[in-house]
N, CA, C and O atoms as a DFTB+ gen file, in Angstrom:
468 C
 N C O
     1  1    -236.294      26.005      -0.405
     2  2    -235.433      26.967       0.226
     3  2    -236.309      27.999       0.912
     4  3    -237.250      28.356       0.202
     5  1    -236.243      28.606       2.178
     6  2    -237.142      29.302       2.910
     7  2    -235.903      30.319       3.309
     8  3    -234.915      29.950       3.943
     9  1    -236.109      31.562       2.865
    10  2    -235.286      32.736       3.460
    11  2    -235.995      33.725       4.067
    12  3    -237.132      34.040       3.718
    13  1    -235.313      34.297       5.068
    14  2    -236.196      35.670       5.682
    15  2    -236.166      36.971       5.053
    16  3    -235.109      37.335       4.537
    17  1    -237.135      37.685       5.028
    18  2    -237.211      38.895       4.083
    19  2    -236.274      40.001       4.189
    20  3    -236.548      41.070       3.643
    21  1    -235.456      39.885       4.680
    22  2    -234.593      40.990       5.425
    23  2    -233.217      40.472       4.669
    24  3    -232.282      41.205       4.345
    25  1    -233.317      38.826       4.428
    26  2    -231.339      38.656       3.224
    27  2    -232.122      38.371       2.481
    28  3    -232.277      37.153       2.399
    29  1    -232.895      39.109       1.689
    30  2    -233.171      38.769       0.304
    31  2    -232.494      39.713      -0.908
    32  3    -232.361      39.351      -2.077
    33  1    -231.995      41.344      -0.203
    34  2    -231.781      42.154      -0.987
    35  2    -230.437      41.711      -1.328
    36  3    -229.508      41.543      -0.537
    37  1    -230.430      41.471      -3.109
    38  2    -229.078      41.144      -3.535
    39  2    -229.024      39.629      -4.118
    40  3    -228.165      39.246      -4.912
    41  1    -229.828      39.017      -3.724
    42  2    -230.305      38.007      -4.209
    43  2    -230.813      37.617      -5.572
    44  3    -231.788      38.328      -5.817
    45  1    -230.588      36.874      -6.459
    46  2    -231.588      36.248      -7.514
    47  2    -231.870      35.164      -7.746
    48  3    -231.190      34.228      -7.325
    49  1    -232.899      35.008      -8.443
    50  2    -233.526      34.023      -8.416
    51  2    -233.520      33.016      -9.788
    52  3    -234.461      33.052     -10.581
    53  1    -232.824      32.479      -9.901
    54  2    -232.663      31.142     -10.933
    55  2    -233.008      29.682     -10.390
    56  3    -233.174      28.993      -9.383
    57  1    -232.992      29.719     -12.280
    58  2    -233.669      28.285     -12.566
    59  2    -232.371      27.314     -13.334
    60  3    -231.386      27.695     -13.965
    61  1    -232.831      25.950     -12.989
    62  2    -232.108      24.687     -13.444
    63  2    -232.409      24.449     -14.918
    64  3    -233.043      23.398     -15.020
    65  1    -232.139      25.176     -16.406
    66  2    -232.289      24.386     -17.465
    67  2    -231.030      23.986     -17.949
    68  3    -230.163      24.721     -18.422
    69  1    -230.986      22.471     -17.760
    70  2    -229.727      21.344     -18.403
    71  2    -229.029      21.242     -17.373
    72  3    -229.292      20.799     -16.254
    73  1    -227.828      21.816     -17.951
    74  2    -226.647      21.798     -16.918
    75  2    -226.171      22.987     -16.487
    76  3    -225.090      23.052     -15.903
    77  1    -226.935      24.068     -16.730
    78  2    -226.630      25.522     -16.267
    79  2    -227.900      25.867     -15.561
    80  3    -228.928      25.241     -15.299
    81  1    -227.289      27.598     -15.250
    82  2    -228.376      28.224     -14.505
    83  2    -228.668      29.540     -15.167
    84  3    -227.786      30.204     -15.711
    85  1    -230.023      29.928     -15.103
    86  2    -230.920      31.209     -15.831
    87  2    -231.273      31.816     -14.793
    88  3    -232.048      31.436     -13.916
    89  1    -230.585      32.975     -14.899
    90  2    -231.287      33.770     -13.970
    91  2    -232.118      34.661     -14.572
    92  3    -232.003      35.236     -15.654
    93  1    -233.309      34.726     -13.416
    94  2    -234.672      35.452     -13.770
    95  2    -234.808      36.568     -13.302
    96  3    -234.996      37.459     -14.130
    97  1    -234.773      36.920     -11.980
    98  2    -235.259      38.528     -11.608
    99  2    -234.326      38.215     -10.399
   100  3    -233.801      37.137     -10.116
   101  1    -234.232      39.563      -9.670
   102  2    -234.082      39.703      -8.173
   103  2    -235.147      38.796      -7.363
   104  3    -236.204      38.334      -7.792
   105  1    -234.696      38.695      -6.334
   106  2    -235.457      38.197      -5.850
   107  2    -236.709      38.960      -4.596
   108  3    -237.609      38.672      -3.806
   109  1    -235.944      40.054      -5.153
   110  2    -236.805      41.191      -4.449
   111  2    -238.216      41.483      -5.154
   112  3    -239.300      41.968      -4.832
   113  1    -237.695      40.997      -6.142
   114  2    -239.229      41.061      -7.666
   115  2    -240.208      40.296      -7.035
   116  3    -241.330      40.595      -7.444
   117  1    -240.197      39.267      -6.045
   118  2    -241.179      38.510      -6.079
   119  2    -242.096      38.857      -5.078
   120  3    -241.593      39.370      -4.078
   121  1    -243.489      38.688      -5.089
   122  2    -243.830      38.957      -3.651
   123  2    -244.798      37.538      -3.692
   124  3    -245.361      37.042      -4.668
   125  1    -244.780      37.097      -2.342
   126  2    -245.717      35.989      -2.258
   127  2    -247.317      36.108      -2.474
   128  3    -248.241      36.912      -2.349
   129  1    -246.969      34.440      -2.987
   130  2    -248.476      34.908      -3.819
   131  2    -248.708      35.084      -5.242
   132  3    -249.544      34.466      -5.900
   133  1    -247.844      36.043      -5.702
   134  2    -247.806      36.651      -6.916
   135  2    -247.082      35.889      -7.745
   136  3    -246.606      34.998      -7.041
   137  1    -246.656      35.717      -9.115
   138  2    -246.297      34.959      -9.976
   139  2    -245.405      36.079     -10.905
   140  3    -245.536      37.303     -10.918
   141  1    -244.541      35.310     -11.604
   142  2    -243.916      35.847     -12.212
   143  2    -243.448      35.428     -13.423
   144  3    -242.623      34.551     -13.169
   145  1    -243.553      35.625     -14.945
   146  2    -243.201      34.770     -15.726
   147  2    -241.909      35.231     -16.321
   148  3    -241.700      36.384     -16.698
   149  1    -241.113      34.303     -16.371
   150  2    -239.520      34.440     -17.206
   151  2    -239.728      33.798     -18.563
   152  3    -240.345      32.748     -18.743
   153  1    -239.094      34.606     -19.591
   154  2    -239.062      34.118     -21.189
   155  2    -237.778      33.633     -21.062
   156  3    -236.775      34.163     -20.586
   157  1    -238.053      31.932     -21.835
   158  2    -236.592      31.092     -21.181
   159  2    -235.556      31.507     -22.803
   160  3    -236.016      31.879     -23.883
   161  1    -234.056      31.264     -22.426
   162  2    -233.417      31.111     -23.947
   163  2    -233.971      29.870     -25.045
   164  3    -233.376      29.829     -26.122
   165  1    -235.021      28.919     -24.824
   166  2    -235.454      28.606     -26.269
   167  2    -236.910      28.759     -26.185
   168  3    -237.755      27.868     -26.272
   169  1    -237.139      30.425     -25.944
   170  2    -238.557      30.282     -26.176
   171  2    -239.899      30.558     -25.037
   172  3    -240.683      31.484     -24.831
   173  1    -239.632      29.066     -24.398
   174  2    -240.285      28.577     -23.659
   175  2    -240.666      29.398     -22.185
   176  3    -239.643      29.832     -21.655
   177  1    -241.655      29.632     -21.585
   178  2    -241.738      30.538     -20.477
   179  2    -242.149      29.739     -19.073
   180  3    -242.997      28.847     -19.070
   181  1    -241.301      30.261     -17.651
   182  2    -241.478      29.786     -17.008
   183  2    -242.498      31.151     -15.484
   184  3    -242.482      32.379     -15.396
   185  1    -243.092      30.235     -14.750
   186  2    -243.928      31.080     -13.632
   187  2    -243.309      30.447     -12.748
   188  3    -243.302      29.243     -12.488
   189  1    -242.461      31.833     -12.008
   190  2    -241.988      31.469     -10.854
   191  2    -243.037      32.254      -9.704
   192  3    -243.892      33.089     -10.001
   193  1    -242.661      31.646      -8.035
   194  2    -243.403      31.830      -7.122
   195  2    -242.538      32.097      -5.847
   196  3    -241.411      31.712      -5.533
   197  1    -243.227      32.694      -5.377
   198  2    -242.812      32.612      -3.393
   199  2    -243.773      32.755      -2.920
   200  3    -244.704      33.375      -3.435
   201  1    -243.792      32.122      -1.627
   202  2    -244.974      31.654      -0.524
   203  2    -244.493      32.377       0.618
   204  3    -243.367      32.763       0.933
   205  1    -245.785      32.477       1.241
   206  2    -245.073      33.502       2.765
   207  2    -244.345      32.778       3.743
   208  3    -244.384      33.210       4.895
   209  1    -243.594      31.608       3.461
   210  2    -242.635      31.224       3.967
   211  2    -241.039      31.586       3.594
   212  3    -240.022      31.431       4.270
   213  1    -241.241      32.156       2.183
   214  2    -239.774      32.244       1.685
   215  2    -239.891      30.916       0.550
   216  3    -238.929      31.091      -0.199
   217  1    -240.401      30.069       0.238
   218  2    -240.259      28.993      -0.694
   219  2    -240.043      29.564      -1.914
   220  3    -240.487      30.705      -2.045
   221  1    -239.437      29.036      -2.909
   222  2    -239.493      29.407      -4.370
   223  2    -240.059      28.119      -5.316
   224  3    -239.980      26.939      -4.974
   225  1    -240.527      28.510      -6.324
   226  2    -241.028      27.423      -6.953
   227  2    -241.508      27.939      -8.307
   228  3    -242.235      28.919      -8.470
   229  1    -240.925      27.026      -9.407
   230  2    -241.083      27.186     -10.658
   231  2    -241.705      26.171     -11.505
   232  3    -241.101      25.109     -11.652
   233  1    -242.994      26.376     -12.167
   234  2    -243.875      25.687     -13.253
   235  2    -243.564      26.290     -14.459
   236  3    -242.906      27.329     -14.508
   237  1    -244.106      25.555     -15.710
   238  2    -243.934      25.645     -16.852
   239  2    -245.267      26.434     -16.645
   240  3    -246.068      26.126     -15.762
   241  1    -245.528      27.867     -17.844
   242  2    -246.255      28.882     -17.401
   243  2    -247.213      28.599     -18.743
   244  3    -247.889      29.555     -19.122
   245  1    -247.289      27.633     -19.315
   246  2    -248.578      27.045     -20.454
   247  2    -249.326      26.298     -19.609
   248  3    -248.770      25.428     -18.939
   249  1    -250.988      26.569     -19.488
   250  2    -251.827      25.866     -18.914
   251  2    -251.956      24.700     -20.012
   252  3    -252.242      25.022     -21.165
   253  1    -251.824      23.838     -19.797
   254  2    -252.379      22.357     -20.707
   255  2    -253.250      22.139     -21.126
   256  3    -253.364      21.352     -22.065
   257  1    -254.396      22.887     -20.472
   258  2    -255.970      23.167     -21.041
   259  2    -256.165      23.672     -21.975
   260  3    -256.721      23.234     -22.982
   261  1    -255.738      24.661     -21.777
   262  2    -255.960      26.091     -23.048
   263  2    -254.723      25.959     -24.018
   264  3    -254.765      25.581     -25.188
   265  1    -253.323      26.447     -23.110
   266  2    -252.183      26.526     -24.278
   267  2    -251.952      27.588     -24.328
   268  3    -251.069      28.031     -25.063
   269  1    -252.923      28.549     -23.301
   270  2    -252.232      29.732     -22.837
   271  2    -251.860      29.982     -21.934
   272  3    -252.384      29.535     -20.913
   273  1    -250.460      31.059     -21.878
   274  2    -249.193      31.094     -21.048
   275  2    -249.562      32.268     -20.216
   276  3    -249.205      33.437     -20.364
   277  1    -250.263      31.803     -19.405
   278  2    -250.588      32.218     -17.878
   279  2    -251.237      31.817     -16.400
   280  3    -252.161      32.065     -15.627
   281  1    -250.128      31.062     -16.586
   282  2    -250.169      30.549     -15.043
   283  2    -249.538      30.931     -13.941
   284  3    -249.556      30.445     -12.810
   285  1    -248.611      32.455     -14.667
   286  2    -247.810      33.315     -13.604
   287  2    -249.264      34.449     -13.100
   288  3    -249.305      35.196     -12.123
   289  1    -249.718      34.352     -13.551
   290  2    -251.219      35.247     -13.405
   291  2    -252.310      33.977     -12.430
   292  3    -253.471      34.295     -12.172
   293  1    -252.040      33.310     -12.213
   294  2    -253.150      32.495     -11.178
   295  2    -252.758      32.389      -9.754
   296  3    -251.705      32.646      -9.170
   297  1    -253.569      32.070      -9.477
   298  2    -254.204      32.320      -7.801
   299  2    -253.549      31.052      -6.881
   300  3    -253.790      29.852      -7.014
   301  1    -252.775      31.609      -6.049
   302  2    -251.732      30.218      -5.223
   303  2    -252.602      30.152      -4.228
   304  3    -253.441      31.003      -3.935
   305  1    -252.297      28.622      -3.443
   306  2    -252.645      28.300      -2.413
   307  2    -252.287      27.030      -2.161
   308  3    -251.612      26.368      -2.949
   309  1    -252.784      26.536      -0.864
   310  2    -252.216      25.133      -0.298
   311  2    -253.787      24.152      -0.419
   312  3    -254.844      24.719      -0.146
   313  1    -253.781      22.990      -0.755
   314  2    -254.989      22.150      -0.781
   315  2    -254.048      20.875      -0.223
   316  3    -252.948      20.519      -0.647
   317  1    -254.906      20.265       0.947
   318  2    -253.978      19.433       2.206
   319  2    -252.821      19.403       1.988
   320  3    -252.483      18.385       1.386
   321  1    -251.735      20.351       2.303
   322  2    -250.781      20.918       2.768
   323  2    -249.447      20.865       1.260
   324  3    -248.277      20.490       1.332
   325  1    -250.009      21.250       0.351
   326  2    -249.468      21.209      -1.166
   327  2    -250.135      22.137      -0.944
   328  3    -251.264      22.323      -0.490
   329  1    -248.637      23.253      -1.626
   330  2    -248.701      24.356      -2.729
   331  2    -249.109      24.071      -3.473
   332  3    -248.696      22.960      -3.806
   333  1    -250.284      24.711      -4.487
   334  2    -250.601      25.314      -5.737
   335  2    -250.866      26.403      -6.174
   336  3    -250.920      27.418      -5.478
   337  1    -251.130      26.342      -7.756
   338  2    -251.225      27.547      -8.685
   339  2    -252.465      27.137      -9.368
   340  3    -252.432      26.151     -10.105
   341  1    -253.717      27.899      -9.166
   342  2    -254.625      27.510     -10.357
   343  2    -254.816      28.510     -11.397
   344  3    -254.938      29.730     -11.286
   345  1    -254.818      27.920     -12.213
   346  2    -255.167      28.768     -13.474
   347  2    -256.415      29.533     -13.884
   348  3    -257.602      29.207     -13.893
   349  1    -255.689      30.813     -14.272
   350  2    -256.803      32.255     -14.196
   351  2    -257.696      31.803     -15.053
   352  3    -258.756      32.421     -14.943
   353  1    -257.714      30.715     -16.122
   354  2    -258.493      30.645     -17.171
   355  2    -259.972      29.928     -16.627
   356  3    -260.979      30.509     -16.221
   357  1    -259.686      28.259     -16.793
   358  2    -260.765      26.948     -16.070
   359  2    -260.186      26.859     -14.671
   360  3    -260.407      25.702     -14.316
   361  1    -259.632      27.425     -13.820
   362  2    -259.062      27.407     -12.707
   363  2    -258.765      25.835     -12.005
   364  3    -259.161      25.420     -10.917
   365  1    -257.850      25.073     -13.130
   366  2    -257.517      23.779     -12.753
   367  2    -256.374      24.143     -12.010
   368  3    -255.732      25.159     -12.273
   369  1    -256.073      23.326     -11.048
   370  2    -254.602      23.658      -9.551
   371  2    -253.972      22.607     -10.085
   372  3    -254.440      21.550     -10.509
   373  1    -252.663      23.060     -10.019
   374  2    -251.394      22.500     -10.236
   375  2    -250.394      22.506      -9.033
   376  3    -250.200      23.580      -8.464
   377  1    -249.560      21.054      -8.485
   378  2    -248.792      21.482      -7.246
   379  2    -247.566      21.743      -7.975
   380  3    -247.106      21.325      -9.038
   381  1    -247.055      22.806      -6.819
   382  2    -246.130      23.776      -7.641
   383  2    -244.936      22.807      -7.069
   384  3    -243.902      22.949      -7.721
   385  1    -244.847      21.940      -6.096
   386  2    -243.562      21.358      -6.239
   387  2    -243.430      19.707      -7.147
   388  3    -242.374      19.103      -7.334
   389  1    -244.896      19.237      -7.624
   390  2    -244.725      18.497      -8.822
   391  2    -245.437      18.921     -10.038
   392  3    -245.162      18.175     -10.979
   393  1    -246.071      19.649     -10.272
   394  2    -247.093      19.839     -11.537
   395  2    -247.849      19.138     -11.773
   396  3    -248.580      19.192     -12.762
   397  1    -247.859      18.135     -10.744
   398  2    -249.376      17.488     -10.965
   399  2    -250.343      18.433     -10.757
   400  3    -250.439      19.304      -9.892
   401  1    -251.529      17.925     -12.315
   402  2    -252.891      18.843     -11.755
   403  2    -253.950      18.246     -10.649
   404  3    -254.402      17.151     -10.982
   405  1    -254.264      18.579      -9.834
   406  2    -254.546      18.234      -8.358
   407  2    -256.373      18.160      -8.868
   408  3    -257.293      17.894      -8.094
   409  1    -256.523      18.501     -10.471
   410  2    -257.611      17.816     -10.274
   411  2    -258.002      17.247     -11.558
   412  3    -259.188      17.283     -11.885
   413  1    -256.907      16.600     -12.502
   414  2    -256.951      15.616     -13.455
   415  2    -255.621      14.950     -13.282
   416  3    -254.580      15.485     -13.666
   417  1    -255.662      13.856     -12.740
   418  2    -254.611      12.916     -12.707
   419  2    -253.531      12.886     -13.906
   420  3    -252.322      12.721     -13.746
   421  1    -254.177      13.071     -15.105
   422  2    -253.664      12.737     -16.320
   423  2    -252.684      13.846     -16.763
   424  3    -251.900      13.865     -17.712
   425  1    -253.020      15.008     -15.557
   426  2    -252.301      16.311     -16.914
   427  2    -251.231      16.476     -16.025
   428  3    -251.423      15.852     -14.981
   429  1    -250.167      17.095     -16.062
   430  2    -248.664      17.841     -15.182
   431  2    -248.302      18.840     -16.007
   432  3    -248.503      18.790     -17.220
   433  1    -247.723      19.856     -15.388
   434  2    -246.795      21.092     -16.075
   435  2    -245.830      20.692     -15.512
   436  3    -245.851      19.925     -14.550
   437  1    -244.547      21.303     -16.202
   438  2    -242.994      21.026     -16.189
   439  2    -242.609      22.067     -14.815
   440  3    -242.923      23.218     -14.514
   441  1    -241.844      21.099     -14.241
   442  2    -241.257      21.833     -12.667
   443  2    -239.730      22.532     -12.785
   444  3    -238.851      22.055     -13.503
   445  1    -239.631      23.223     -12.315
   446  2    -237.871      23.615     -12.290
   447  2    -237.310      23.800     -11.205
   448  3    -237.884      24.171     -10.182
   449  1    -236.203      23.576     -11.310
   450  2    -235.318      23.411      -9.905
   451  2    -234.696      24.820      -9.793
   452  3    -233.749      25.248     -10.452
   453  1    -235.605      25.649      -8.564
   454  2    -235.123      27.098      -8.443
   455  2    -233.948      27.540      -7.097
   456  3    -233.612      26.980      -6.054
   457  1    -233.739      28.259      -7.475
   458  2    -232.687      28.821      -5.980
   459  2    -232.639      30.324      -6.393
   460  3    -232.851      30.911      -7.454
   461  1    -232.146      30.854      -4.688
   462  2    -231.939      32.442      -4.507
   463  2    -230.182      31.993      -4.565
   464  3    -229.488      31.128      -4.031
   465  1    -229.982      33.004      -5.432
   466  2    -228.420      33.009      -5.077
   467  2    -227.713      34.450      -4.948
   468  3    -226.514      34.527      -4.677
């Protein structure tokens, strides 16, 4: 979803867990680039994103490496034309629209299906 910065006020920003929707912040909370982590209802925490296009995009916010929950704290960018998030810790990149880690085949973080509403 790509929106212009000007209809964002009023907006929020949720996530797909099950068959409902969680809403996380305004969507004014976000600034591109920056990360944001939501504490989900069982627990579990998610890092949401926006890109200076307007995109939104949500990873599971446990690095797989470590097992610590900050990957709303790492550094975005595009590597051949995939979004990622690498992690502040071993700075492994994750694409934020699959969670594949872009540089161990073997590992993924959990994706969520976000929208401004």
């Amino acid at each position: 979803m790509t929106l212009a910065l000007e209809t964002t006020t009023g907006l929020t920003v949720r996530l797909r867990l099950a068959d409902d929707w969680f809403e996380v912040c305004g969507l004014d909370r976000l600034v591109p680039g920056r990360g944001v982590a939501a504490l989900l209802p069982d627990g579990r925490q998610a890092a949401v994103f926006t890109d200076r296009a307007g995109r939104l995009f949500a990873v599971d916010n446990r690095d797989p490496f470590t097992g610590a929950a900050v990957l709303s704290r790492g550094l975005t960018g595009t590597h051949r034309g995939r979004p990622f998030v690498a992690s502040p810790l071993l700075k492994q990149r994750f694409d934020l629209e699959t969670g594949r880690c872009l540089d161990d085949d073997t590992v993924r973080v959990r994706t969520y299906e976000v929208e401004a509403a």
